[in-house]
N, C-alpha and C positions, 0 to 999 in steps of 0.2 A: 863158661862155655867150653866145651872140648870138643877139641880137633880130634877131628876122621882122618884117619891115612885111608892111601886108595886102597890098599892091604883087607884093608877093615870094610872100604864102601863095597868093594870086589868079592867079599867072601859073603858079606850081608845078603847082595843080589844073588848069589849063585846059592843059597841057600832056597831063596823062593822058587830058584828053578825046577821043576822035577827032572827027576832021574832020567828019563828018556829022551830027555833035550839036550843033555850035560854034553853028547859027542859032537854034535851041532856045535855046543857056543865053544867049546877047546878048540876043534878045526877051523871056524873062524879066526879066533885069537890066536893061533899059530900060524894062518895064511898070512896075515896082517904083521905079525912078527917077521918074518921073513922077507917080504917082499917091502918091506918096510914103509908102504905106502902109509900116509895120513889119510884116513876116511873120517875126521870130522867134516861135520857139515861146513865150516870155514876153507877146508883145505878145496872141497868138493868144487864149492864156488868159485874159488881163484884158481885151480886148476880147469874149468868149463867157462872161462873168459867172463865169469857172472861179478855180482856185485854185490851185498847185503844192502836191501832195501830200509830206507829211511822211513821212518813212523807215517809218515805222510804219503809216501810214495806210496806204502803198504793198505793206507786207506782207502786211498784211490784205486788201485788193484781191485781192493775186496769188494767196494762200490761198483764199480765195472763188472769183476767175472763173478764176484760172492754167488747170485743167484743160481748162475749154471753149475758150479760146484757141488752141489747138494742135492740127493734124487727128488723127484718133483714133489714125492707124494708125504715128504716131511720123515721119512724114515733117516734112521742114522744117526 
């Protein structure tokens, strides 16, 4: 099995990108260098006083709101 450096995973995805988005995803990637904030989804939640829900929690969730989630007429 061979290891991926981020190098490698980084260059892979910026390949599928096209040309005309390339300035987009640099100026993100430099806002986020600088202000050195973490915008993973983990950081997001512990900074917004949130919690990752538990398997169980998350069924019950989808059981409760699942239906309103979704446009009525099955699109999507």
């Amino acid at each position: 099995m061979k290891l991926v450096t981020m190098r490698e995973t980084a260059q892979t995805l910026l390949d599928q990108v096209p040309d005309d988005e390339l300035d987009d995803i640099v100026r993100f990637l430099a806002c986020r260098g600088i202000s050195g904030t973490d915008i993973s989804a983990k950081a997001i939640i512990t900074r917004g006083g949130g919690k990752e829900l538990t398997p169980q929690q998350w069924e019950a969730f989808i059981a409760e709101y699942g239906p309103h989630m979704l446009p009525p007429d099955g699109e999507g």
